[in-house]
N, C-alpha and C positions, 0 to 999 in steps of 0.2 A: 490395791483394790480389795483383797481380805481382808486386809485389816479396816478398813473405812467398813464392809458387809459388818467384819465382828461387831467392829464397833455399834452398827446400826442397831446390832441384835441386841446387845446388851443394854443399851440402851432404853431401846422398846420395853423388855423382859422389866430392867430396873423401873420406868416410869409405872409398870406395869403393879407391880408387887408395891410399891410407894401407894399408890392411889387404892389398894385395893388394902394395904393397914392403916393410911393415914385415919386419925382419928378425928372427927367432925369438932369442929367449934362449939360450943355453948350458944353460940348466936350466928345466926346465918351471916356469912362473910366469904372472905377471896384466901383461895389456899395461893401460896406461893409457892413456885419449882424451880431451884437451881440446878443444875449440872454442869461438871466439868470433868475432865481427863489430865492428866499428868503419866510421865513416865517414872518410874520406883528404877532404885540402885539395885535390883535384882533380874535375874531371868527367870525367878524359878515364882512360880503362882505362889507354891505356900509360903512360901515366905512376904509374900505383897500379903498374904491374908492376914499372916501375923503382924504384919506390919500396920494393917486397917484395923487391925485389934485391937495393937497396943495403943495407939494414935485415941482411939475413942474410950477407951478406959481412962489415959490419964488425962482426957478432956472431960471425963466427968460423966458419961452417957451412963445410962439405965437400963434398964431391962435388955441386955447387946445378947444378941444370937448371931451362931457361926453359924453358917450352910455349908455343903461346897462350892456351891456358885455365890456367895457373898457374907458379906460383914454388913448387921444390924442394930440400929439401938436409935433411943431420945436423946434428946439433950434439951430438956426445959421444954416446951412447946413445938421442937423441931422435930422430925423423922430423919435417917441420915441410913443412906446402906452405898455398900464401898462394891465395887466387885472387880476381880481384875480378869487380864485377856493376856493372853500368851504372844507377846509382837520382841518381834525382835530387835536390835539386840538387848533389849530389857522388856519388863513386863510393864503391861500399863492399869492406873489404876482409875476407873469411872467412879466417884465421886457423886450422886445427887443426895437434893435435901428436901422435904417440903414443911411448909409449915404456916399457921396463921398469922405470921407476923413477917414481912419484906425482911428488914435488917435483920432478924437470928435465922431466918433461912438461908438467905447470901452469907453472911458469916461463917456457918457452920460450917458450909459448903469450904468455904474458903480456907477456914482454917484445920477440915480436916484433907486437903488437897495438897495445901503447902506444909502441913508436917507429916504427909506420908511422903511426897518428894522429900524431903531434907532429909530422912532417913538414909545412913550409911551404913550397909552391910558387909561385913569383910570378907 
């Protein structure tokens, strides 16, 4: 039940702070929003953080800012912010994307969700 509450918060907070830097189109159109969750090979937040770091730097993202409530940045036309939650036995990491374009929004989403999972920490 906490964990579903966190999750809802972070959530919110994420769609929240998404909509309020997304940047408008050139022409009036439809923003696209994906989100997902995964669980990261760690327990420990900073490490998921660094983890949503490095994942978006060698994906090429732009202008990326660290918080401590999340990992931000572009990637072409897309918006993307990571942020993770303390669940046990591992941390998990929410993942949303938005963008004026369906396929690089799901994309990004996707492919920054599956290379913060695949991440193996020792």
């Amino acid at each position: 039940m906490r964990k579903s509450i966190a999750t809802a918060a972070i959530v919110s907070v994420a769609i929240l702070v998404i909509a309020f830097f997304a940047r408008p189109s050139r022409t009036a159109g439809e923003f696209y929003f994906y989100w997902a969750q995964t669980d990261v090979n760690t327990s420990f937040l900073r490490t998921c953080y660094t983890s949503a770091e490095d994942v978006m730097r060698t994906q090429g993202f732009q202008n990326m800012r660290r918080s401590p409530g999340e990992v931000t940045g572009w990637n072409g036309g897309t918006y993307a912010a990571v942020t993770c939650v303390g669940t046990s036995p591992r941390a998990t990491a929410i993942v949303a994307a938005v963008g004026n374009n369906n396929d690089d929004a799901s994309r990004t989403r996707d492919v920054v969700r599956d290379k913060i999972h695949g991440i193996i920490h020792p």
